[in-house]
N, C-alpha and C positions, 0 to 999 in steps of 0.2 A: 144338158138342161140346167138351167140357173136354181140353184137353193137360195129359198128364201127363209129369213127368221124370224120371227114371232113369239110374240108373249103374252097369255093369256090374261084380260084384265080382268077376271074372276078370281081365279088363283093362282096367278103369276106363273103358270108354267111359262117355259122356254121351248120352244121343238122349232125343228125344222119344215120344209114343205120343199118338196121338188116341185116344181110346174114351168108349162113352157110361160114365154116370154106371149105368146096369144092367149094365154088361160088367165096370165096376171093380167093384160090391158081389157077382157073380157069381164072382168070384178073378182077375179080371185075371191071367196072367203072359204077361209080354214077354217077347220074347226078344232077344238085345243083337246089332245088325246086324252086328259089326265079326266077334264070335266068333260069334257063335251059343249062348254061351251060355244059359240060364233064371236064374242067382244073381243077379239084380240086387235093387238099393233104390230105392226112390223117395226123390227128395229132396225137400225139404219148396219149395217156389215160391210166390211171393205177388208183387205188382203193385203199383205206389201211383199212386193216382189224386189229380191236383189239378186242382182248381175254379178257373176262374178268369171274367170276364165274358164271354168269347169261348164258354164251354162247357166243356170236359172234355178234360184230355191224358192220356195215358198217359206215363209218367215214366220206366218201364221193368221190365223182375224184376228179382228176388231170388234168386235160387237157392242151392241147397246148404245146410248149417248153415253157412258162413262168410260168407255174402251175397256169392258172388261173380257180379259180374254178367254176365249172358250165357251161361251155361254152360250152357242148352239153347236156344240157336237155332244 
């Protein structure tokens, strides 16, 4: 199931949300665990995957438009 990430535009939390990929094309809205508010954003997240003889690591996210890392786990 796809995580998606989020930032509360009340109080800026950060959290995740598991949901399917039907739950998010149906309106997805989170609600931000710290307020409880509904104003969040999704921030945009991506992953880099490198190859190497051993198989497949994961490198780590990406998050937010500044790339900072970690900012939803």
């Amino acid at each position: 199931m796809p995580i998606y990430c989020y930032e509360c535009t009340i109080c800026q939390a950060v959290f995740d949300v598991n949901a399917s990929f039907k739950s998010k094309e149906d309106g997805l809205a989170p609600e931000c665990p710290k307020c409880h508010g509904r104003k969040v954003r999704q921030l945009i997240t991506g992953g880099l995957f490198l190859r190497s003889k051993e198989g497949v690591d994961f490198a780590g996210p990406a998050c937010d438009p500044d790339n900072n890392p970690g900012c939803c786990g």
